[in-house]
Backbone bond lengths (Angstrom), bond angles and torsions (degrees), N, CA, C in turn:
res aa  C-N    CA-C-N  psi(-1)  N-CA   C-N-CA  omega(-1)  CA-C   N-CA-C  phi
1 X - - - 1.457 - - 1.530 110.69 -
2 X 1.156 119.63 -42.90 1.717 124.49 166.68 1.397 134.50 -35.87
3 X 1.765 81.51 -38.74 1.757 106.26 169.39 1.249 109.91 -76.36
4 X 1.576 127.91 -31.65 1.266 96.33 -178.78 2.032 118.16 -93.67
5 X 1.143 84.64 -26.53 1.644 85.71 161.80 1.369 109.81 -54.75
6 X 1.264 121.48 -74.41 1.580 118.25 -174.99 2.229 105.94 -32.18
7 X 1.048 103.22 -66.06 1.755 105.89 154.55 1.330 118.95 -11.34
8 X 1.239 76.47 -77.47 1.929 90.36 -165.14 1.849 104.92 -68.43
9 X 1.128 130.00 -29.29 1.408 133.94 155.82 1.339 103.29 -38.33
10 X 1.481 118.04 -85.45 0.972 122.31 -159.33 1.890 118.65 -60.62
11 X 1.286 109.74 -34.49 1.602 113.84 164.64 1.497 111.06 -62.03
12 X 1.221 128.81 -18.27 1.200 130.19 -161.54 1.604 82.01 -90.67
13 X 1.238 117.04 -76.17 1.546 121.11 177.28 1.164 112.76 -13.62
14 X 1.455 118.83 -56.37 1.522 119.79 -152.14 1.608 95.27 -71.96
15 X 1.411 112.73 -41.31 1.338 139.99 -149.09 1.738 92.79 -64.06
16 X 1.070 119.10 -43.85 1.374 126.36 -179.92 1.589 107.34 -88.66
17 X 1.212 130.46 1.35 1.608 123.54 -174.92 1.306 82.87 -98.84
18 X 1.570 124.20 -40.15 1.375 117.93 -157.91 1.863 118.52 -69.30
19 X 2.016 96.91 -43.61 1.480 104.48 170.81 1.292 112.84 -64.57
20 X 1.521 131.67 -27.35 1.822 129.69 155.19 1.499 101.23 -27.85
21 X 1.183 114.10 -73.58 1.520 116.92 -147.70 1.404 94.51 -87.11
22 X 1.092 142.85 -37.14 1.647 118.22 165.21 1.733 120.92 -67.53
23 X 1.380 120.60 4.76 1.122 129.38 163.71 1.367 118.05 -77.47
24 X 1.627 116.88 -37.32 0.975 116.24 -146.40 1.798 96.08 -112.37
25 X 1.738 110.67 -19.43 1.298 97.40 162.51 1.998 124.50 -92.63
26 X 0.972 102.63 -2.81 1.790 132.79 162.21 1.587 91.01 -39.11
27 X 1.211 105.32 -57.63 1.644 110.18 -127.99 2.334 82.33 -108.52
28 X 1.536 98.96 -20.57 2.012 93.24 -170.94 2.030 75.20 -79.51
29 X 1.508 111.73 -31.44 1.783 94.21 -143.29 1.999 93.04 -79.50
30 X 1.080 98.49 -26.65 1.651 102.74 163.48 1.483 130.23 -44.80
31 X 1.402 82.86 -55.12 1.954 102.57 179.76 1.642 93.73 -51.49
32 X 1.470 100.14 -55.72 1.854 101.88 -151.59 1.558 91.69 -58.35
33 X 0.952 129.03 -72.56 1.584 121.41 -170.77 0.978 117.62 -52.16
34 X 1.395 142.20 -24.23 1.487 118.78 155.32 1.501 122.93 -55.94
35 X 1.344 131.40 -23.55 1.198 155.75 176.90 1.247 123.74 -102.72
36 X 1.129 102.28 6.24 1.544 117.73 160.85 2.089 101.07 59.16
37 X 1.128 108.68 49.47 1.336 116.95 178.49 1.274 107.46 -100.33
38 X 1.443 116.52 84.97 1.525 117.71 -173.83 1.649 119.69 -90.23
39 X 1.647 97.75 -25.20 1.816 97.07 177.36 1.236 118.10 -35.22
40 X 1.326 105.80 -55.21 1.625 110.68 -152.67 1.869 114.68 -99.90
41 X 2.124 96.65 -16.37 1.176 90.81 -168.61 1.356 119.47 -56.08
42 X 1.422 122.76 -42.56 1.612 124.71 -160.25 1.551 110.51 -80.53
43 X 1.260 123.82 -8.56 1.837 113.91 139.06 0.940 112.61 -61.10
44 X 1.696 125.15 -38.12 1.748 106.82 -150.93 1.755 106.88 -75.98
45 X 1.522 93.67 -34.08 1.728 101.91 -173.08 1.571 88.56 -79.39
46 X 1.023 142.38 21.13 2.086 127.81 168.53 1.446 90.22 -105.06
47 X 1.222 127.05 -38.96 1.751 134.74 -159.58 1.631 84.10 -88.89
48 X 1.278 149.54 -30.30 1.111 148.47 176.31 1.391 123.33 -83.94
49 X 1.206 112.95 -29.49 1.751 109.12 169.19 1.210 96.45 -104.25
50 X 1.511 138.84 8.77 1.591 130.68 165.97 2.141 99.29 -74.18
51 X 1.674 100.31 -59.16 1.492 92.30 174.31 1.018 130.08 -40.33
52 X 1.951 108.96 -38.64 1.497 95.02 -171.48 1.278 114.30 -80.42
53 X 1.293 129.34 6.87 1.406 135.94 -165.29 1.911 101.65 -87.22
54 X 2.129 86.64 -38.91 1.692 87.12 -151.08 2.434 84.91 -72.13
55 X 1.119 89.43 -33.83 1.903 103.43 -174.40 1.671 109.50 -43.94
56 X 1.538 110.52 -18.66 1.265 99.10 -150.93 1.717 89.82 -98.94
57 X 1.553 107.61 -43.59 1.570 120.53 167.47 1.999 106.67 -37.41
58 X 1.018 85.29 -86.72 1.427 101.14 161.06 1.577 131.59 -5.36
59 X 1.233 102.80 -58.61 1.801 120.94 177.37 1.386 97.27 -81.89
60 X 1.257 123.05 -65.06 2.057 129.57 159.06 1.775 98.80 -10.21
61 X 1.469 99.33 -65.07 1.817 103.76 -158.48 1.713 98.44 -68.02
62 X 1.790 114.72 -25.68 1.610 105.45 -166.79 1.206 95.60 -77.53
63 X 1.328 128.65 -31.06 1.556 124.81 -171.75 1.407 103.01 -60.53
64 X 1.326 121.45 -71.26 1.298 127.01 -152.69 1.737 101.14 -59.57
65 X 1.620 121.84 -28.29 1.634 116.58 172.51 1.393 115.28 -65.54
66 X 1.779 107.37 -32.24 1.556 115.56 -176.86 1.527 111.92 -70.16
67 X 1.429 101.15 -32.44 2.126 95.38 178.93 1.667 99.80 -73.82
68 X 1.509 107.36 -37.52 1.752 92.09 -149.31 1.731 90.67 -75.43
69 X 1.325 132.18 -35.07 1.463 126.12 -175.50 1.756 100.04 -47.57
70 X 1.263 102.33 -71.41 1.771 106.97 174.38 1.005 119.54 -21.98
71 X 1.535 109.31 -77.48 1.674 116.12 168.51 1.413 119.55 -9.28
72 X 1.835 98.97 -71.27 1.243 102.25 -162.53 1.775 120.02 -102.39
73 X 1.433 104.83 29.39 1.455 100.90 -158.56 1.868 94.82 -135.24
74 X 1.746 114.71 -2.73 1.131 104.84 -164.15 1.884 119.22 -48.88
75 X 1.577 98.22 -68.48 1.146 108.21 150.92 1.513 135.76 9.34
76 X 1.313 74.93 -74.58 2.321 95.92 -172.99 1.365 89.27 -69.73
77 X 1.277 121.74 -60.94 1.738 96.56 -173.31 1.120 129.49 -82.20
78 X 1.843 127.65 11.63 1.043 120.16 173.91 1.983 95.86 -102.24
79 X 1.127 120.70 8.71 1.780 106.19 178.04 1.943 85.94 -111.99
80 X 1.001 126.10 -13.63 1.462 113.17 -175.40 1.310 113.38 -84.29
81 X 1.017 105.31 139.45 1.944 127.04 154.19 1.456 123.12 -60.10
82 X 1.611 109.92 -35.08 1.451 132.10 168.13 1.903 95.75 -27.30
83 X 1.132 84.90 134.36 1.652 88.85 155.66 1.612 117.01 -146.48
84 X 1.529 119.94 118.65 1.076 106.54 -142.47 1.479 102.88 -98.45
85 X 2.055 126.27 156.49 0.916 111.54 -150.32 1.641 126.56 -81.71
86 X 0.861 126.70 166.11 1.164 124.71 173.22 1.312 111.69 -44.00
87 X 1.654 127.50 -77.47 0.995 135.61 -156.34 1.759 113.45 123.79
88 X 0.637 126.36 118.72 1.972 127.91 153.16 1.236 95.69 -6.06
89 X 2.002 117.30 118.70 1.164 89.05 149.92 1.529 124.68 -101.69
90 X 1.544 125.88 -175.85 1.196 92.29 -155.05 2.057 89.63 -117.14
91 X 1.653 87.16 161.01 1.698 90.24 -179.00 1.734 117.18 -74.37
92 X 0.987 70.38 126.79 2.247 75.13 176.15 1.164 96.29 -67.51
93 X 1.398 133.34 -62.66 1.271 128.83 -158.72 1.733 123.52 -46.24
94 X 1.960 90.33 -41.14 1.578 88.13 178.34 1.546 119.55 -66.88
95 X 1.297 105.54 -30.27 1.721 122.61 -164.68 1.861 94.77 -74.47
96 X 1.053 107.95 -36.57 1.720 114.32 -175.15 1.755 82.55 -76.01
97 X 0.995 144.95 -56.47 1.487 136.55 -147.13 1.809 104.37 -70.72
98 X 1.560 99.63 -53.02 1.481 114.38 -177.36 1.663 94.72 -61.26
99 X 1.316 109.91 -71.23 2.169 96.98 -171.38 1.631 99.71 -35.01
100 X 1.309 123.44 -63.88 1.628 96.76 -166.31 1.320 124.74 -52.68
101 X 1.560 122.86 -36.41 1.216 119.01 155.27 1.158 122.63 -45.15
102 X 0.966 135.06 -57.00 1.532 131.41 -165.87 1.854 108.30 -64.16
103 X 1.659 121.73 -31.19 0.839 151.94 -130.42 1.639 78.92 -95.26
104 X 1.395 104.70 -82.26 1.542 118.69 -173.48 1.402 98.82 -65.60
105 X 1.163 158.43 -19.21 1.689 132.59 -171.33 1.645 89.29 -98.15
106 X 1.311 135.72 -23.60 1.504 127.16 151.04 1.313 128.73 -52.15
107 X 1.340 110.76 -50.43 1.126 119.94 167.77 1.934 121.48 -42.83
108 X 1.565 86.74 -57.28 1.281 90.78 169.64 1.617 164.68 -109.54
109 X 1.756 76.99 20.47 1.506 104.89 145.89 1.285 108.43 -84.70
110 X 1.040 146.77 -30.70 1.632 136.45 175.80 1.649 108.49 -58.46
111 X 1.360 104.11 -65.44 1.748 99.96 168.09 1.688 121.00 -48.03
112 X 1.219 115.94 -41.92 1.410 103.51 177.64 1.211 109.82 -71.25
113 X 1.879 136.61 -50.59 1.011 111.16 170.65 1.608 144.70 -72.99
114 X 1.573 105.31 0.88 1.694 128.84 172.75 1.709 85.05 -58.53
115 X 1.256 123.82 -62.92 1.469 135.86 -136.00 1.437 96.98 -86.57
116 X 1.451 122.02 -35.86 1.548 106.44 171.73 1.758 116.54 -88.58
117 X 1.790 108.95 -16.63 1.801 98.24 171.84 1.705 94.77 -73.34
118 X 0.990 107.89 -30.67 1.700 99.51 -175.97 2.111 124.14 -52.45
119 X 1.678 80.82 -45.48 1.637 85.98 166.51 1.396 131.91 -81.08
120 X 1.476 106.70 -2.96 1.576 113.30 -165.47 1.615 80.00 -97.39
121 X 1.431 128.96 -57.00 0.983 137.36 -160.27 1.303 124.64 -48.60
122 X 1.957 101.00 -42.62 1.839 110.87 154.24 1.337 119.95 -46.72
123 X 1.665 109.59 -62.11 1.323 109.59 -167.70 1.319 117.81 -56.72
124 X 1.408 115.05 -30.57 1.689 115.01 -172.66 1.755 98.09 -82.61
125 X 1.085 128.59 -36.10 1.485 123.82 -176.62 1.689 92.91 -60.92
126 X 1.491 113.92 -85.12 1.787 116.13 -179.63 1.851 108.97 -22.59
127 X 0.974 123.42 -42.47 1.373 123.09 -161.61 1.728 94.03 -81.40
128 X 1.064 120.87 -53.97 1.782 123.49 -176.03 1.568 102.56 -81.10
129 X 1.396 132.85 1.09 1.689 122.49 -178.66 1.801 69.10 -97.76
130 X 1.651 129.79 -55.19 1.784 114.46 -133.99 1.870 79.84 -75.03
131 X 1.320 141.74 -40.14 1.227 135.12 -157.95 1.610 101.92 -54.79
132 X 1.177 110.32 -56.17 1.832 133.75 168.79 0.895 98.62 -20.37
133 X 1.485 127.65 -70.37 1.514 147.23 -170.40 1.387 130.86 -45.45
134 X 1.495 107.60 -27.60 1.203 126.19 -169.94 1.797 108.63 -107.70
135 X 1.304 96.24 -11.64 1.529 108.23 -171.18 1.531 87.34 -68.97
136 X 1.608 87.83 157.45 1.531 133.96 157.83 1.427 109.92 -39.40
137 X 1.768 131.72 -54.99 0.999 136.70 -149.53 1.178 104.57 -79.20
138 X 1.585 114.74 -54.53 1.574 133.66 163.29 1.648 127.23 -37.05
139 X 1.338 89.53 -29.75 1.771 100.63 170.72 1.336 115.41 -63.57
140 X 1.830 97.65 -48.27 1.489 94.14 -157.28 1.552 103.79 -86.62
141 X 1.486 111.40 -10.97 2.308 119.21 171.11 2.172 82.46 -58.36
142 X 1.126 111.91 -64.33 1.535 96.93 -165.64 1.792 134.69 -55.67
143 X 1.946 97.16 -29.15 1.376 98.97 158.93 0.794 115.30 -70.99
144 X 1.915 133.47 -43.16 1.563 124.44 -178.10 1.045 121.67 -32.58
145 X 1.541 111.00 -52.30 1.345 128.07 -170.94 1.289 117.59 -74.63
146 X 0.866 117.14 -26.63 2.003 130.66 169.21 1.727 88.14 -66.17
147 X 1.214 119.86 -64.98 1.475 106.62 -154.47 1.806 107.16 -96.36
148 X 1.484 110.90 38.62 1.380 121.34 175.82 1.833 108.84 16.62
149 X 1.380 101.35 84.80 1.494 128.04 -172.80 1.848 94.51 -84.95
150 X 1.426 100.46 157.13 1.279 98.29 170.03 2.018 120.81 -76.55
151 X 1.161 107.32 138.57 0.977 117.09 -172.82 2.016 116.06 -21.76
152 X 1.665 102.69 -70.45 1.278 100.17 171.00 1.121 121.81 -54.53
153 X 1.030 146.89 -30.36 1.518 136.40 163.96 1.253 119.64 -59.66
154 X 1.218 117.90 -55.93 2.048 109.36 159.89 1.753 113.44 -50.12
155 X 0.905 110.68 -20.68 1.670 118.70 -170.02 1.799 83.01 -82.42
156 X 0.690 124.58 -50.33 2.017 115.16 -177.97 1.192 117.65 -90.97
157 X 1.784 116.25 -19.59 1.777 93.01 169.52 2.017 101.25 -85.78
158 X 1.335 114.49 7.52 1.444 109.21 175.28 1.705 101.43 -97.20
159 X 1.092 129.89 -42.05 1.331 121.93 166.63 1.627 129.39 -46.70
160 X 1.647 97.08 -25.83 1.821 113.34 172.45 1.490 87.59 -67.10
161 X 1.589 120.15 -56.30 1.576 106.30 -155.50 1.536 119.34 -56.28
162 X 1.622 100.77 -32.41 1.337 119.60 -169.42 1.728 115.42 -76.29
163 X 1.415 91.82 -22.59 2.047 106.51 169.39 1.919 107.05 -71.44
164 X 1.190 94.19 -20.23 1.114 96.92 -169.62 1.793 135.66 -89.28
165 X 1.359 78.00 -15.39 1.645 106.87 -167.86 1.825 93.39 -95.31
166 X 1.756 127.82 154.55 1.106 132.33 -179.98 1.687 99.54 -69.20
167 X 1.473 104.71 -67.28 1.712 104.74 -176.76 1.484 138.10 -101.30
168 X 1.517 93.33 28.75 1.556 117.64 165.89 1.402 109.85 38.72
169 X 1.349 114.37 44.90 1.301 122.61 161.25 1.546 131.38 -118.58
170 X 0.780 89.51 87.86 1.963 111.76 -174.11 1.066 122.78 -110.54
171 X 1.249 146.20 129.74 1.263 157.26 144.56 1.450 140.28 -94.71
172 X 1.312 99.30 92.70 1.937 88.82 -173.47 1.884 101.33 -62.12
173 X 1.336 90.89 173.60 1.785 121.43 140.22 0.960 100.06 178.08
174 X 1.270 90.34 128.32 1.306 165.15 149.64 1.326 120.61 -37.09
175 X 2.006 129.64 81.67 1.061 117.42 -165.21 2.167 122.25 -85.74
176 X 0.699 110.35 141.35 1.469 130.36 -170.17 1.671 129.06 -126.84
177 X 1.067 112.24 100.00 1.582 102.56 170.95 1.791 119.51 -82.04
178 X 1.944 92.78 132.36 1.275 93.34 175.64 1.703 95.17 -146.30
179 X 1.500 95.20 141.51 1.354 107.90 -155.79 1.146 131.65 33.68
180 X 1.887 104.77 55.16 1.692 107.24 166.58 1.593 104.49 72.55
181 X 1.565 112.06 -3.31 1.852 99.03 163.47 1.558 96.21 -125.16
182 X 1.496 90.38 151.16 1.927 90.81 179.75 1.561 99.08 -93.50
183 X 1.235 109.66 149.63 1.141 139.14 -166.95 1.063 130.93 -122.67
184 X 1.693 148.24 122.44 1.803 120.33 -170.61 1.949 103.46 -110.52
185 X 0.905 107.82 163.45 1.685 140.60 -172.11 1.043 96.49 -132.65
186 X 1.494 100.17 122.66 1.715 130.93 154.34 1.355 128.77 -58.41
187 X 1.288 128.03 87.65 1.642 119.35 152.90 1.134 114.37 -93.40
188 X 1.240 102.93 110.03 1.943 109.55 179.80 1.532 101.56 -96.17
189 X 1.059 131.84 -174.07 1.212 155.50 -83.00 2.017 91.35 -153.62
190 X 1.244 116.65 -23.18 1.141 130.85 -158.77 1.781 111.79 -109.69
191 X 1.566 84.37 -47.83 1.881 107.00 167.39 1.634 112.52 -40.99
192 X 1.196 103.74 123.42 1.750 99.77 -172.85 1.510 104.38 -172.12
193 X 1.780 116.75 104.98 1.137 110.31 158.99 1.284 117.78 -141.30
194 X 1.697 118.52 127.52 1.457 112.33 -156.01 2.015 109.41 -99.54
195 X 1.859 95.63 31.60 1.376 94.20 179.14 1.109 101.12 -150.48
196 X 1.338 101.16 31.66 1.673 106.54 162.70 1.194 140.92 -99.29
197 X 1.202 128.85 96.45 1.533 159.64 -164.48 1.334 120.43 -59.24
198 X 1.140 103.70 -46.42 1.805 123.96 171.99 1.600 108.77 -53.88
199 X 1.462 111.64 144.01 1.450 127.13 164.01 0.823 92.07 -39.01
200 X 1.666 115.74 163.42 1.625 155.36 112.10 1.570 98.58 -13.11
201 X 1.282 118.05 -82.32 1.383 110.70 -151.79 1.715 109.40 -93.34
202 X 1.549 88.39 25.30 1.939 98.95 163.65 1.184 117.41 -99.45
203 X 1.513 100.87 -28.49 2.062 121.73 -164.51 1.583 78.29 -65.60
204 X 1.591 119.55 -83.54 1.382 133.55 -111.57 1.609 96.30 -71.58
205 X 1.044 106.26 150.19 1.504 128.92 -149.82 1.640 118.91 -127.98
206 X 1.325 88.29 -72.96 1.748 116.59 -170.06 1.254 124.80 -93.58
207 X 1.099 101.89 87.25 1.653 121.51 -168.78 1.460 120.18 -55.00
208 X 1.271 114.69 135.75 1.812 109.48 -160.92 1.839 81.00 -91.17
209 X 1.520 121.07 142.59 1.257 137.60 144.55 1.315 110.02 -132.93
210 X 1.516 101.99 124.12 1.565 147.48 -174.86 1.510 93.08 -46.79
211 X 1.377 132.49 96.02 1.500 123.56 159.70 1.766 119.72 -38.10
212 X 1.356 119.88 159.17 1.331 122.41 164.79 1.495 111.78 -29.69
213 X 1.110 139.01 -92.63 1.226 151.45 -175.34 1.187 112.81 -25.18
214 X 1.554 126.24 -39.84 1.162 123.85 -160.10 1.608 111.63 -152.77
215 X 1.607 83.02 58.93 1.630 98.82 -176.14 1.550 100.99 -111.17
216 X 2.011 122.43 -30.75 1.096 120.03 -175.51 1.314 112.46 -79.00
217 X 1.824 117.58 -20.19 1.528 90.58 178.67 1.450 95.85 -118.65
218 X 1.305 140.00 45.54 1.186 130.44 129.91 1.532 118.33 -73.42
219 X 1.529 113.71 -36.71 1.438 109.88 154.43 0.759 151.98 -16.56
220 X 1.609 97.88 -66.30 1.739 124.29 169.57 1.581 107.97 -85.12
221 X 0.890 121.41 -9.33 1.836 131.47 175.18 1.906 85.39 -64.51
222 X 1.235 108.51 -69.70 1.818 110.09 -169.95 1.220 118.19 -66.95
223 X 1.677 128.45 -11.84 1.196 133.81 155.21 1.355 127.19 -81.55
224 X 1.472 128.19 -43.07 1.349 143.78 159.64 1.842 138.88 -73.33
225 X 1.442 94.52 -21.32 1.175 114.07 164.23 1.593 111.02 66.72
226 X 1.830 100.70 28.54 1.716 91.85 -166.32 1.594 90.78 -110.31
227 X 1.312 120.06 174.27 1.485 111.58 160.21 1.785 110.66 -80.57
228 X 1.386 108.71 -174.27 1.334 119.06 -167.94 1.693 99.63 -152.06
229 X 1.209 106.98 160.33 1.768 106.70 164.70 1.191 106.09 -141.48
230 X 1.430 120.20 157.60 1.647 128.03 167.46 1.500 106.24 -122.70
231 X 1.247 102.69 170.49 1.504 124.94 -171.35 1.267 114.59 -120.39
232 X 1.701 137.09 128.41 1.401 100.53 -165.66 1.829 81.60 -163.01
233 X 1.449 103.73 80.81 1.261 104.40 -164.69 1.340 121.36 96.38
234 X 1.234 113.55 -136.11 1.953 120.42 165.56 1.505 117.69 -106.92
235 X 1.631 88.42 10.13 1.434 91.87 177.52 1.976 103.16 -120.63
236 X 1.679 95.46 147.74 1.812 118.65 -155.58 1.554 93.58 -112.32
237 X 1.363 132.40 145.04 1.476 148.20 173.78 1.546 110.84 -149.38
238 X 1.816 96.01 118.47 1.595 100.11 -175.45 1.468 95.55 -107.58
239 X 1.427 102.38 149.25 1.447 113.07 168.82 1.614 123.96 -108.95
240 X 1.016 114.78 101.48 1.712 115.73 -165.36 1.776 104.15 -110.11
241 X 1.668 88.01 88.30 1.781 78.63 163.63 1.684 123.47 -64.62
242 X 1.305 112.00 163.16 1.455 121.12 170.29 1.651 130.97 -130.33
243 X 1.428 98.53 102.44 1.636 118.61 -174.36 1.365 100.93 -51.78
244 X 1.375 117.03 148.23 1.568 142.94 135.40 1.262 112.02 -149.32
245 X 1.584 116.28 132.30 1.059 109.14 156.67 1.911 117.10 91.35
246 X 1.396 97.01 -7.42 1.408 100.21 -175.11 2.061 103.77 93.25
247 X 1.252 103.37 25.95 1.524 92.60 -179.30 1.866 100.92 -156.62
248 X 1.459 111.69 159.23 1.183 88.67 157.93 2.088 135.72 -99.90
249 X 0.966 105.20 136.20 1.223 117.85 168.31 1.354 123.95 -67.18
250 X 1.280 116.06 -60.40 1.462 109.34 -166.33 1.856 101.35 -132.08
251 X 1.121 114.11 155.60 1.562 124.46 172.38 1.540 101.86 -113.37
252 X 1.507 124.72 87.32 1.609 121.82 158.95 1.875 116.64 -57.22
253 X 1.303 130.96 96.60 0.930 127.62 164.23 1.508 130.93 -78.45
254 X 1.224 121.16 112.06 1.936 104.44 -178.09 0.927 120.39 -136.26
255 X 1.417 143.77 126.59 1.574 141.17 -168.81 1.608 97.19 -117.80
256 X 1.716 96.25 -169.45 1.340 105.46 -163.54 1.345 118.12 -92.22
257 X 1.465 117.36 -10.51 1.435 142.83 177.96 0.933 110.48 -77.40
258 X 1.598 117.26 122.33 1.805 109.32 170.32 1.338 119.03 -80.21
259 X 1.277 131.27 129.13 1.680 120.40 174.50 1.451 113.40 -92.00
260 X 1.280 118.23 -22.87 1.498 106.99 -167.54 1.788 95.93 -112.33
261 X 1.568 110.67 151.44 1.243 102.81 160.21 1.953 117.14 -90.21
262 X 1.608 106.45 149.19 1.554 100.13 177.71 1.579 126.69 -39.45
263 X 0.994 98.88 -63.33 1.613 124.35 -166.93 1.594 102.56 -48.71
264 X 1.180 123.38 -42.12 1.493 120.20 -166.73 1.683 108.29 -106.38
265 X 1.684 108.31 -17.63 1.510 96.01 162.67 1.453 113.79 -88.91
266 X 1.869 123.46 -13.29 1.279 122.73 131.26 1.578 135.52 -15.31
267 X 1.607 97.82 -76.53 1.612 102.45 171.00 1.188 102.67 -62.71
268 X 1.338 148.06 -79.70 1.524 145.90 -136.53 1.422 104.68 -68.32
269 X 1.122 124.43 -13.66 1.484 117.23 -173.13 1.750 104.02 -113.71
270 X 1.651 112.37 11.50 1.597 121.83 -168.15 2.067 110.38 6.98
271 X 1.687 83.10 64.74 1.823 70.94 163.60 2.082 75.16 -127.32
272 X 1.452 85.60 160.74 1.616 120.30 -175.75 1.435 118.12 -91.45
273 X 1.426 133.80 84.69 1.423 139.24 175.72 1.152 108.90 -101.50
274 X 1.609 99.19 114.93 1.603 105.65 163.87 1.604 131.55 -79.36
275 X 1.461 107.55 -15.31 1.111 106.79 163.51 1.670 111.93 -124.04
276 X 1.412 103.92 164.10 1.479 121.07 169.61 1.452 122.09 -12.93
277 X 1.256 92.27 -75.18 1.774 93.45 -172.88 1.812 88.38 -131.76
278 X 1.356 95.05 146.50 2.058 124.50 160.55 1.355 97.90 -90.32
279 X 1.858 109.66 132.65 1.137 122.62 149.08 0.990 129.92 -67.93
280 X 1.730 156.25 163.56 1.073 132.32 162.07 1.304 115.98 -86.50
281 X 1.339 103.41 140.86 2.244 112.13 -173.01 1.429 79.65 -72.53
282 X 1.345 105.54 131.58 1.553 138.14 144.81 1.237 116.67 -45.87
283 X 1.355 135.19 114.69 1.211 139.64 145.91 1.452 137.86 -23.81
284 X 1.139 114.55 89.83 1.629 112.93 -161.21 1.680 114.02 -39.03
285 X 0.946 122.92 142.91 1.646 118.76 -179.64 1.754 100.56 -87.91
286 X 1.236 84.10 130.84 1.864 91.03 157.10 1.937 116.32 -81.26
């Protein structure tokens, strides 16, 4: 009988170390999503529904030690004098002192590493939108568009760009004057018709307007001629204008989200890749 008390102590123990630490990542995996701390959240909630998995076994195993001790122990403790001990009780204060610790140095390893995938994450997007930019493929979206090509044919030298890119998320616009102000048009990533006959500047339709956030440095994007990025969650969007001529031509848009899957902007655009991903051909230097 000692053995199973000693047992049931010790399961009980664990049983309470374990609801600690699903308390205390409850409350870090909470924080992160209000704060949009996505690095680290989707371990913390796998390590968090793993406890409650191991907690639930666990409480199962304390029950079944708590009937069979009863069962077999009524007796003995109703002829004994024994009174058995309480146990340690334990300090709130320390257990309240340690969770905030544990709480905040979680916390803030999540922010430091949110804040450095965030900067690595710019630089590698900016570096693969400006490479894009310089490509071959991108040249010939800006002559198309100079020499108002029929629609399906810009619809497949943009599907090359989009074979080309890791997460096939691109967004042209497409600049246009209407009433003496130039204006940009959306070809996203989704736009696709391989029997379309009509101009370029017959298709385009859907006029890009600059959300709140990112209306002042699209501004300065058409005055400065540099790209820009926004932040909008855990998800990153670079804006890479494209010069000719002393003007811009094209707006390369690309975030971190893929919209299209390979395989079917594969088929729909029938070009033939033998491997995974196309680099973009480099622009010959003059």
């Amino acid at each position: 009988m000692n053995r199973l008390k000693g047992l049931q102590d010790l399961v009980l123990r664990v049983i309470l170390v374990f609801s600690w630490l699903a308390v205390i990542l409850l409350i870090v995996g909470l924080i992160g999503n209000l704060f949009n701390l996505a690095v680290m959240n989707g371990e913390l909630w796998n390590v968090f529904g793993l406890i409650i998995g191991v907690l639930f076994s666990l409480g199962f195993l304390h029950v079944v030690l708590t009937l069979n001790i009863i069962s077999n122990s009524i007796a003995v403790y109703s002829n004994s004098d024994e009174s058995r001990p309480i146990g340690r009780v334990l300090d709130l204060r320390k257990i309240a002192a340690a969770s905030a610790v544990v709480i905040v140095v979680l916390l803030g390893i999540q922010f430091i590493v949110n804040f450095k995938m965030n900067e690595k994450n710019i630089a590698v997007l900016k570096q693969e939108v400006s490479e894009l930019s310089q490509s071959s493929i991108t040249e010939k979206l800006v002559d198309e568009i100079g020499q108002d090509v029929k629609m399906k044919d810009f619809y497949f030298t943009r599907d090359t760009l989009l074979l080309s890119t890791k997460n096939r998320s691109v967004t042209l616009l497409v600049p246009k004057l209407r009433e003496g102000n130039k204006v940009f048009y959306v070809v996203g990533p989704l736009d696709y018709d391989s029997k379309d006959d009509r101009k370029i500047s017959e298709v385009l339709q859907r006029l890009y307007i600059p959300g709140k956030d990112e209306k002042a440095k699209f501004d300065k994007m058409l005055k400065d001629r540099k790209s820009f990025e926004i932040k909008n969650n855990s998800e990153i969007t670079v804006f890479q204008p494209i010069e000719k001529n002393g003007e811009i031509k094209l707006i390369l848009v690309m975030g971190t989200r893929s919209e299209i899957n390979y395989e079917y902007l594969k088929d729909r655009s029938s070009v033939v890749i033998e491997n995974t991903e196309v680099k973009p051909e480099a622009k010959p230097k003059k």
